[in-house]
C-alpha positions as CSV (number, residue, x, y, z in Angstrom):
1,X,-47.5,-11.5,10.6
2,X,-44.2,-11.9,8.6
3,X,-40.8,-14.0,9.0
4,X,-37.5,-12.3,9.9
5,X,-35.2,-12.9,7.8
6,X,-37.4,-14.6,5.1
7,X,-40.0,-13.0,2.6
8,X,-43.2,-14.9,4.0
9,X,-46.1,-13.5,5.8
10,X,-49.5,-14.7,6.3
11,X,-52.3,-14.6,9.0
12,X,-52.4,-16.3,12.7
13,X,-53.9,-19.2,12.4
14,X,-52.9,-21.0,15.9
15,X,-50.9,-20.6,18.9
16,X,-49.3,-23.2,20.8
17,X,-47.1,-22.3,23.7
18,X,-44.2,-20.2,21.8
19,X,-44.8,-22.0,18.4
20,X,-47.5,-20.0,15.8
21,X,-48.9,-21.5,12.8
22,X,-49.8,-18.5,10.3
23,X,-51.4,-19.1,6.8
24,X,-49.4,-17.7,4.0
25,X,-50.8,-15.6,1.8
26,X,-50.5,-18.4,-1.2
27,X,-52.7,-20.2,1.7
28,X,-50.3,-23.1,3.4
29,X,-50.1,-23.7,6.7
30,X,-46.5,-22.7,8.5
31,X,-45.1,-23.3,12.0
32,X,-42.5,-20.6,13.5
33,X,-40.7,-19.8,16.6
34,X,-42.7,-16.7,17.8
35,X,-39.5,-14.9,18.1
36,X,-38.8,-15.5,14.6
37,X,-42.1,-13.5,13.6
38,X,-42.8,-10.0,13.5
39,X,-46.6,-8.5,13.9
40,X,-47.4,-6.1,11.2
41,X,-50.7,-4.2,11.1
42,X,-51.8,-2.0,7.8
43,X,-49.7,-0.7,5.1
44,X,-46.5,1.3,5.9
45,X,-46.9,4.5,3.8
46,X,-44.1,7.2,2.7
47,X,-45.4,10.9,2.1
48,X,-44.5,12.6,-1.0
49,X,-42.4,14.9,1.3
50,X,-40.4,12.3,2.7
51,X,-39.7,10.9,-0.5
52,X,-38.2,14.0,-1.9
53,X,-36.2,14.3,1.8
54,X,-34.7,10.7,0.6
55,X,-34.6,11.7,-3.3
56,X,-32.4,15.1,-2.3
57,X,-30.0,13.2,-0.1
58,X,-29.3,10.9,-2.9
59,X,-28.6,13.7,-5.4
60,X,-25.7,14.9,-3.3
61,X,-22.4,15.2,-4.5
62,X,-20.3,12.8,-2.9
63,X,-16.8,14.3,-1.5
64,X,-13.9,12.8,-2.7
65,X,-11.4,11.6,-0.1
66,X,-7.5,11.0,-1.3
67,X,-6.7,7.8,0.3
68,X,-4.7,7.7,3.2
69,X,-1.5,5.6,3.5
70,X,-1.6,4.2,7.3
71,X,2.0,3.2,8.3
72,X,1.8,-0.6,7.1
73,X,0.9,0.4,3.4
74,X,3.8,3.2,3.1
75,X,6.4,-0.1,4.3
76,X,4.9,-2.1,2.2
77,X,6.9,-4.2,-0.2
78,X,7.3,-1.7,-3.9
79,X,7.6,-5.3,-5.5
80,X,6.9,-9.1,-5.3
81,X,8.9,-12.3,-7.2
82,X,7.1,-15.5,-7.1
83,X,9.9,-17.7,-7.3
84,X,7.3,-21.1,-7.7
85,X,8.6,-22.7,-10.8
86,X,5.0,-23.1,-12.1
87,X,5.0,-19.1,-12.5
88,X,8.1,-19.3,-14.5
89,X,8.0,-22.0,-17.1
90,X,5.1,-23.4,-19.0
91,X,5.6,-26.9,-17.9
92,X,8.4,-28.3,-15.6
93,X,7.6,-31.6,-17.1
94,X,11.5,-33.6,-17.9
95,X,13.2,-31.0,-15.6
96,X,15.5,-32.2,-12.9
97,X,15.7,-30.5,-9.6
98,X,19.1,-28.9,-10.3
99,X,17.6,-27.5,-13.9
100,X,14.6,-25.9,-11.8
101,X,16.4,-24.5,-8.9
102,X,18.9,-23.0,-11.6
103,X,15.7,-21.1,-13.3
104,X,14.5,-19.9,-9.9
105,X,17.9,-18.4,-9.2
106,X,19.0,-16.8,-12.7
107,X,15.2,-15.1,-12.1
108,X,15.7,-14.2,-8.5
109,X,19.5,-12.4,-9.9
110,X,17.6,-10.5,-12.5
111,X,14.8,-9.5,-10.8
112,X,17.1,-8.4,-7.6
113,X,19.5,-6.5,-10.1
114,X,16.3,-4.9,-12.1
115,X,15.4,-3.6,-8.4
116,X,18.8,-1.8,-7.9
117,X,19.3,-0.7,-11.2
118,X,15.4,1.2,-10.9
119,X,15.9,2.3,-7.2
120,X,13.1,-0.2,-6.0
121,X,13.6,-0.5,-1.8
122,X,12.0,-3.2,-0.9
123,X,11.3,-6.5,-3.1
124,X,9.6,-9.7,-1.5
125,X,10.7,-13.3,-3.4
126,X,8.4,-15.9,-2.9
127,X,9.9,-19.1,-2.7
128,X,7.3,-21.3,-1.0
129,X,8.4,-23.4,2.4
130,X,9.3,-26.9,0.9
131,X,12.7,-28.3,2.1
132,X,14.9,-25.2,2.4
133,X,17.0,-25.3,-0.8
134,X,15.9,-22.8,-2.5
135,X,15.7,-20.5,0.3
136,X,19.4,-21.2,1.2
137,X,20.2,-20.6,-2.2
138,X,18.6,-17.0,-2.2
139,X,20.7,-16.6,1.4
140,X,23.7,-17.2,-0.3
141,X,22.9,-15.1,-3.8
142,X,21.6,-12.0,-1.1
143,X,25.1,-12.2,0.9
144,X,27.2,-11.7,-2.4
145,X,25.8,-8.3,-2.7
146,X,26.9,-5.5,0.0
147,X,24.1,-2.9,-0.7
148,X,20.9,-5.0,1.2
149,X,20.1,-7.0,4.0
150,X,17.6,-9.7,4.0
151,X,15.6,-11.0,6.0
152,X,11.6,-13.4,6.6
153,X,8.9,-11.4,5.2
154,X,5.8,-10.7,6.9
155,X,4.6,-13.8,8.6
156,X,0.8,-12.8,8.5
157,X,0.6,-11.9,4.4
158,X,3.3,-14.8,3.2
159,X,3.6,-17.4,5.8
160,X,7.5,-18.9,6.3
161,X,7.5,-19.1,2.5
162,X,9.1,-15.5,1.3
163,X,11.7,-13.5,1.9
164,X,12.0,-9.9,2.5
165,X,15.1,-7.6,0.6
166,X,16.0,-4.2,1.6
167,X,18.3,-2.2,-0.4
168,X,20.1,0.6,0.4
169,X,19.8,3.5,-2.3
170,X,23.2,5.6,-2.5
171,X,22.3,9.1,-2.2
């Protein structure tokens, strides 16, 4: 007999009701579940010819398949700011509030004009849920600029903590 799921067998030694004691082959006593046990009689043997069958599958060549973009992928975001002021400075450590949020913006500007300037559609900035201030910020910063709306980014991948920019590329 041998164990599902584990690597034990042995030999019945007793039966009582659906429990089975076998003795292992190092020679200790075991209780199982009879439906935890699986009766195996002889050796299993593999003929030369069915080894090379197995041995010729696995010389195969193996096609290679171009990946295919399903429709989420091809809108997916080209670029993503993390906006957490931990990415952006070694240490906040003796910064006030109004010094950190001022980092966060001057990045969020550079990284949103970097984006027009190389024709990148869609950029995500990351700026966490907290207490809104930052986020308003970005609102206000977005509605300067004419070319690009804005708007929550996806819910499932970034929660209520990022914010979604499309911009419009002049032809």
């Amino acid at each position: 007999m041998e164990v599902l799921d584990e690597a034990i067998a042995g030999i019945v030694q007793q039966v009582e009701g659906d429990e089975v004691t076998i003795l292992t082959d190092d020679g200790f006593p075991m209780r199982f579940m009879s439906h935890d046990l699986v009766k195996i009689e002889g050796d299993i043997t593999v003929s030369n010819f069915e080894a090379a069958q197995v041995k010729k599958q696995k010389e195969l060549p193996k096609k290679r398949t171009s990946p295919v973009l399903r429709p989420k992928e091809r809108s997916a975001p080209k670029m993503e700011v993390d906006l957490h002021i931990h990415q952006l400075v070694k240490s906040s450590k003796g910064m006030s509030n109004y010094d950190m949020l001022n980092i966060q913006l001057e990045t969020a500007k550079s990284q949103l004009d970097f984006a027009i300037r190389k024709r990148i559609q869609k950029v995500v900035f990351i700026h966490g849920v907290g207490e809104g201030v930052l986020k308003e910020e970005l609102h206000y910063l977005f509605n300067r600029y004419e070319n690009l709306k804005f708007y929550d980014a996806d819910y499932q991948k970034y929660g209520l903590g990022a914010t979604e920019v499309y911009i419009y590329q002049n032809a």
